[in-house]
C-alpha positions as CSV (number, residue, x, y, z in Angstrom):
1,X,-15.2,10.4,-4.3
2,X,-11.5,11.6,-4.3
3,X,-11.5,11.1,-0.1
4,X,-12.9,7.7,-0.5
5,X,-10.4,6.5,-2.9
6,X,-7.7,7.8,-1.0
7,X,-8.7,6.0,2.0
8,X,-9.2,3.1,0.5
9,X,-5.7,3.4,-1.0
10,X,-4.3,3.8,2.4
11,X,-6.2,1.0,3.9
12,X,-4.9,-1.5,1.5
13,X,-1.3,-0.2,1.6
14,X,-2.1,-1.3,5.9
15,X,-3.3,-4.6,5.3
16,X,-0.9,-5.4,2.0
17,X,2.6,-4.1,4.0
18,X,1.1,-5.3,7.9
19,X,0.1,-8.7,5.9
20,X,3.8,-9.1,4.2
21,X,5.4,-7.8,7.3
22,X,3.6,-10.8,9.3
23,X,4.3,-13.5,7.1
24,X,8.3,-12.5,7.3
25,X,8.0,-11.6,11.0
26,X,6.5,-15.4,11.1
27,X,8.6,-17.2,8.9
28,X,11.9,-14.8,9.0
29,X,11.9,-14.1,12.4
30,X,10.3,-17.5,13.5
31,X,7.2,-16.2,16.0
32,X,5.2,-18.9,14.5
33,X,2.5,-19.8,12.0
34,X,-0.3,-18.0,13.8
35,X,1.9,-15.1,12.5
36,X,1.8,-16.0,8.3
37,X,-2.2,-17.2,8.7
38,X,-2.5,-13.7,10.1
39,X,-0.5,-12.2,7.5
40,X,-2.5,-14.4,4.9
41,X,-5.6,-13.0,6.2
42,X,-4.6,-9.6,6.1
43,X,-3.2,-9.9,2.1
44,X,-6.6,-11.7,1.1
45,X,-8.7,-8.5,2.5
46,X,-6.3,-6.1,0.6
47,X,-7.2,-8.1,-2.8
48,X,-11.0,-7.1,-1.8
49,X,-10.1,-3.6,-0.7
50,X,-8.7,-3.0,-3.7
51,X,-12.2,-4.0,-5.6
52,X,-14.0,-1.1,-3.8
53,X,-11.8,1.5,-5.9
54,X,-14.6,3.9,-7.9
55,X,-12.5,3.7,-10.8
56,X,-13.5,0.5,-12.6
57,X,-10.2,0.2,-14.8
58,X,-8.2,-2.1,-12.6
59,X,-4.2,-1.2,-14.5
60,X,-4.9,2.3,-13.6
61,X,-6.0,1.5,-9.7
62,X,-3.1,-0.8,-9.5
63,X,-0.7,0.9,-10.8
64,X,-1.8,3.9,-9.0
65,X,-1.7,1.9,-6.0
66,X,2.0,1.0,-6.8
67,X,2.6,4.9,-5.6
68,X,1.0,4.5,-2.2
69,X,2.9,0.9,-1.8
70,X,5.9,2.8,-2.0
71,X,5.1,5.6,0.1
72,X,3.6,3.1,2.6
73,X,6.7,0.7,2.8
74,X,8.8,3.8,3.6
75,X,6.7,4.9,6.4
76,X,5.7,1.2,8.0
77,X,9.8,0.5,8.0
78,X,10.1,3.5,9.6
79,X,7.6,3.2,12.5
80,X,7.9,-0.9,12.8
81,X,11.7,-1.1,11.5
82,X,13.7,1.9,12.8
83,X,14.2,2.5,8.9
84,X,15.2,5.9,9.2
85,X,14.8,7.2,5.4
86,X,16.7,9.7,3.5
87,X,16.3,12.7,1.4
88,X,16.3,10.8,-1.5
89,X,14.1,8.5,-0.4
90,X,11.5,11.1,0.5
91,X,11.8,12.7,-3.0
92,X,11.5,9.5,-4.9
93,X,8.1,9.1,-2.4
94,X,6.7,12.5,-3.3
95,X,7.1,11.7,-7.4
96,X,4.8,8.3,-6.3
97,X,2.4,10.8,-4.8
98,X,2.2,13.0,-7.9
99,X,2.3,10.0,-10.0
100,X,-1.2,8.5,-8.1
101,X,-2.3,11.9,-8.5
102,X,-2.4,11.9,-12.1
103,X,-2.9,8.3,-12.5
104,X,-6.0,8.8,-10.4
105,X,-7.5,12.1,-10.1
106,X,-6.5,14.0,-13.5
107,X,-9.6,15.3,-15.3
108,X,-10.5,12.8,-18.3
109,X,-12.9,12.9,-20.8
110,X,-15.9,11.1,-20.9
């Protein structure tokens, strides 16, 4: 259960960041409209990705998710960007982690 929520965390940090990252590489950088409808595609399929979470209490999920957004921005401005990211941007990343980690996976009662 843990694997699948994780992966389905990462897949809609891809298709929320790749579908922001079109719409400004469309509109911002001006390659066209095909661009933002792509990017507009890709942000509607993270709103259902983000329905397939196990956990059925959507202000945990999303603000678990927050976490992986953060940690996904870093590393998609890095590999699209050139963003080269510092130590403190790596530490601040790695308290996200821990943060989804709890948020997520803690034992709870029933």
């Amino acid at each position: 259960m843990t694997a699948r929520s994780i992966a389905l965390f990462v897949l809609a940090a891809l298709l929320e960041i790749g579908g922001a990252w079109l719409v400004w590489q469309g509109l911002r950088e001006h390659r066209g409209w095909a661009w933002v409808g792509a990017g507009a595609v890709a942000l509607a399929l993270y709103g259902v990705v983000a329905t397939l979470q196990p956990d059925a209490a959507f202000g945990r999920v999303l603000a678990a998710y927050g976490g992986v957004f953060i940690v996904g921005s870093l590393l998609w401005a890095a590999v699209a960007d050139g963003f080269r990211p510092d130590r403190w941007d790596a530490a601040g990343a790695l308290v996200c982690l821990v943060g989804v980690g709890i948020l997520m996976y803690a034992p709870r009662g029933s």
